[in-house]
DRENFIVO-302364 format. One line per 4 residues: number of its first residue (from 1); for each residue z, x, y of N, C-alpha, C. Coordinates in steps of 0.05 Angstrom, whole numbers. Atoms other than C-alpha are relative to their C-alpha. Example, Ala and Ser with C-alpha at 12.3 -4.5 7.8 and 13.67 -1.06 7.14 Angstrom:
2
1 = 0:18:-24:156:246:-90:0:18:24 ~ -1:-16:-24:143:273:-21:14:-15:22
END
This chain:
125
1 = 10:-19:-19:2433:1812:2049:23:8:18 ~ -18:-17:-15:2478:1861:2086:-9:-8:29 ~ 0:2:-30:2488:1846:2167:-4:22:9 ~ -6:-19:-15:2493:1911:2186:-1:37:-25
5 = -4:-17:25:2475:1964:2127:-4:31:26 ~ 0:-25:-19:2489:2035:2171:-5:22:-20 ~ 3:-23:15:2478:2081:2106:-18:10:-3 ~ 21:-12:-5:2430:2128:2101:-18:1:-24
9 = 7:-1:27:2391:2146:2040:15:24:-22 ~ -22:-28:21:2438:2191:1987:-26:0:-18 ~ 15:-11:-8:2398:2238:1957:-10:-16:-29 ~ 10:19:28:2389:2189:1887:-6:-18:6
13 = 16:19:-8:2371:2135:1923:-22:-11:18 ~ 31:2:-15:2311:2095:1951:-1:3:34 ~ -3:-5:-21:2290:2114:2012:-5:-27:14 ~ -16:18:-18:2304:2072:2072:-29:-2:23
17 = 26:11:-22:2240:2036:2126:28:-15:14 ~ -13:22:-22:2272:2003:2183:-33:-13:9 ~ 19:16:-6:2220:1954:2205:9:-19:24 ~ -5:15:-14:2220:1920:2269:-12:-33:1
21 = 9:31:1:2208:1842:2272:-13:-9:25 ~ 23:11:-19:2181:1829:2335:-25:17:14 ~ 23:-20:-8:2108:1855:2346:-9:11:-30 ~ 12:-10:24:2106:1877:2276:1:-21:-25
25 = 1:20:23:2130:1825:2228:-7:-26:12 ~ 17:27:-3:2114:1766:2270:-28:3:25 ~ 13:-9:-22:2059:1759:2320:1:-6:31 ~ -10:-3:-25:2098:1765:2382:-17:15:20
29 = 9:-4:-30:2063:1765:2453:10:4:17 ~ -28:13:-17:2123:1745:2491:17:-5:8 ~ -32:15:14:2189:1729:2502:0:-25:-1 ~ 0:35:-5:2193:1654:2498:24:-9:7
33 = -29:12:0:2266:1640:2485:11:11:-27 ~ -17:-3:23:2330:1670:2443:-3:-10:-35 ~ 10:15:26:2315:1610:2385:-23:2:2 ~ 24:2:-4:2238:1618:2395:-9:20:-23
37 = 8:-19:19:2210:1653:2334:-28:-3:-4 ~ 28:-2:16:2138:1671:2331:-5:-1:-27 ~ -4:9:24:2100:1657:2271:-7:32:-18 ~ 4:-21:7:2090:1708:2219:-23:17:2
41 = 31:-21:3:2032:1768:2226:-6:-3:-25 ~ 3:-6:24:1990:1764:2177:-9:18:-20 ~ -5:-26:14:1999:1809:2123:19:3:6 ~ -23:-4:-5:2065:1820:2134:15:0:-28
45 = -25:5:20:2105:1793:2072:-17:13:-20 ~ 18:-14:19:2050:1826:2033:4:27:1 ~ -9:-29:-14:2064:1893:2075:26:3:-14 ~ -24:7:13:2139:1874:2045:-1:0:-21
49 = 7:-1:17:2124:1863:1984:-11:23:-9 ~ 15:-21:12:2087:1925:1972:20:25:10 ~ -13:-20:-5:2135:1971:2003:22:1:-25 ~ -27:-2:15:2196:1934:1958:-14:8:-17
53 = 5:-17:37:2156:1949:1889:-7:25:4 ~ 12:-31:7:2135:2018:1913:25:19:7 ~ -30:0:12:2209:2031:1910:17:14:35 ~ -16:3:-38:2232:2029:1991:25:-26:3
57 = -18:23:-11:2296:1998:2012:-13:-11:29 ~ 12:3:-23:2279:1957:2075:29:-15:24 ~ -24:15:-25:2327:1943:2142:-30:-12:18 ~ -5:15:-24:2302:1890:2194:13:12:17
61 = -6:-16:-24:2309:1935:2263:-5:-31:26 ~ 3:19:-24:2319:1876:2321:25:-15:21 ~ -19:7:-16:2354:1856:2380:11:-24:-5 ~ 7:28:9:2358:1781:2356:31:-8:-20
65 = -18:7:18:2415:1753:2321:2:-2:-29 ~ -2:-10:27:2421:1778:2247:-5:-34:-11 ~ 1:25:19:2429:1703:2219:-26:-15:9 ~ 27:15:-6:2375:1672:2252:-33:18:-7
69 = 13:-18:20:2331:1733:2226:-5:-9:-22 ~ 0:8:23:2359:1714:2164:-16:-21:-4 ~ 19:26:0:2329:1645:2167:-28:4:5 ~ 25:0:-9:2265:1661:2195:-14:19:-26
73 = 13:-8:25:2255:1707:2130:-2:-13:-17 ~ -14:21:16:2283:1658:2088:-27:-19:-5 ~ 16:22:-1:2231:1603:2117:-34:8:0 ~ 14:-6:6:2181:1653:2108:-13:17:-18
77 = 2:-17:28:2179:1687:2041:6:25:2 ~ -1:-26:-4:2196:1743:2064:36:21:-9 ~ -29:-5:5:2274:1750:2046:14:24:-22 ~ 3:-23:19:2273:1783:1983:-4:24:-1
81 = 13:-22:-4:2245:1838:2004:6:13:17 ~ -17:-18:0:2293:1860:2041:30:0:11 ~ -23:-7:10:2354:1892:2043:19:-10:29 ~ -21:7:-22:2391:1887:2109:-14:-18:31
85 = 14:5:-28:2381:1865:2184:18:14:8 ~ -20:-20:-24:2413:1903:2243:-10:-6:31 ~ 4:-6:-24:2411:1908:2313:14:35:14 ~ -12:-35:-12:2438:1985:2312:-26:11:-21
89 = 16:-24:14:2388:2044:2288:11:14:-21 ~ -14:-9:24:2407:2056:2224:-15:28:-10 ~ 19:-15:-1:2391:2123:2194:-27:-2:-16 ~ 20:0:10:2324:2118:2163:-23:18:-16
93 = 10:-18:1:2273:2153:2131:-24:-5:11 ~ 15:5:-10:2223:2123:2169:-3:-32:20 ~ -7:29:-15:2213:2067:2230:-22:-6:4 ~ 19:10:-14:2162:2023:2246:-4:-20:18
97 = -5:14:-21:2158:1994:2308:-26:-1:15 ~ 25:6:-19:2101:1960:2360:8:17:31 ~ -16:-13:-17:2147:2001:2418:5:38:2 ~ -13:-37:1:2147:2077:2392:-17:17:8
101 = 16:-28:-7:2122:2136:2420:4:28:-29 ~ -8:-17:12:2124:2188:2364:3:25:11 ~ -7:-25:-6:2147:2263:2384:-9:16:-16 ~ 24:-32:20:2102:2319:2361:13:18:7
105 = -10:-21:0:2145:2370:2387:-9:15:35 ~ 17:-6:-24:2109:2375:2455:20:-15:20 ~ -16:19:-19:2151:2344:2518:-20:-11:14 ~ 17:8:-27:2094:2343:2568:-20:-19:-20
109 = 18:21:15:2050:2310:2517:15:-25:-2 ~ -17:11:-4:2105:2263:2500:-1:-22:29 ~ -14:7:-34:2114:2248:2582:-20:-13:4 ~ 26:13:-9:2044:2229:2584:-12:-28:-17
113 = 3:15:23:2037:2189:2517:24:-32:11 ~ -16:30:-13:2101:2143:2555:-14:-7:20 ~ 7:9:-25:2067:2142:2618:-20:-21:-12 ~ 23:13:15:1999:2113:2577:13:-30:-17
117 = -7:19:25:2044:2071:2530:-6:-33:10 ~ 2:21:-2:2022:2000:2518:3:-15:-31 ~ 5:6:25:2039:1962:2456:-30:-9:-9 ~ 34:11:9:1975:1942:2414:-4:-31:6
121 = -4:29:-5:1995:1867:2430:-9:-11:28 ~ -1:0:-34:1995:1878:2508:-32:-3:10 ~ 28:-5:-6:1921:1869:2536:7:13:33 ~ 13:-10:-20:1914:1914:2596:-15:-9:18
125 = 14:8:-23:1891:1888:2659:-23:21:14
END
């Protein structure tokens, strides 16, 4: 597995998911601590699995130290399946993240959709 794969998709090859790991691949509430790795969401390596045979490269998008990533896929079946880790935004042809606002093309909508923003994890007081 590549540390740091920055290439994009050329136009013969599979297209490219960045996937974020915390909030989406494990079920992170929290911060706890640097070494602290929530355990996996479930459905996840299945989510993985079904992307690699439906012919998607996959990057690991996370602030987190690439090797200890590594391990935590490793110790959770999930390794195989994919291609890199990163902590830079690689280009993509698509991201999924517990953190994103998508852009419709609207600013003020947009402005209001951050103001509202809560991940789905977060419970609202």
């Amino acid at each position: 597995m590549d540390r740091d794969d920055q290439s994009g998709t050329a136009p013969d090859s599979k297209p490219l998911v960045c996937i974020d790991l915390d909030g989406v691949l494990n079920t992170y509430d929290a911060w706890v601590a640097p070494e602290f790795f929530h355990p996996p969401r479930p459905g996840a390596r299945e989510f993985l699995q079904s992307l690699h045979h439906s012919g998607y490269r996959i990057c690991v998008f996370t602030c987190r130290w690439w090797e200890w990533v590594q391990t935590w896929l490793e110790q959770n079946g999930m390794a195989e399946f994919v291609e890199s880790v990163t902590d830079r935004k690689p280009p993509a042809d698509v991201y999924v993240d517990d953190r994103a606002v998508c852009f419709t093309g609207d600013y003020s909508e947009t402005l209001e959709r951050i103001r509202r923003f809560r991940p789905f994890w977060e419970k609202v007081a």
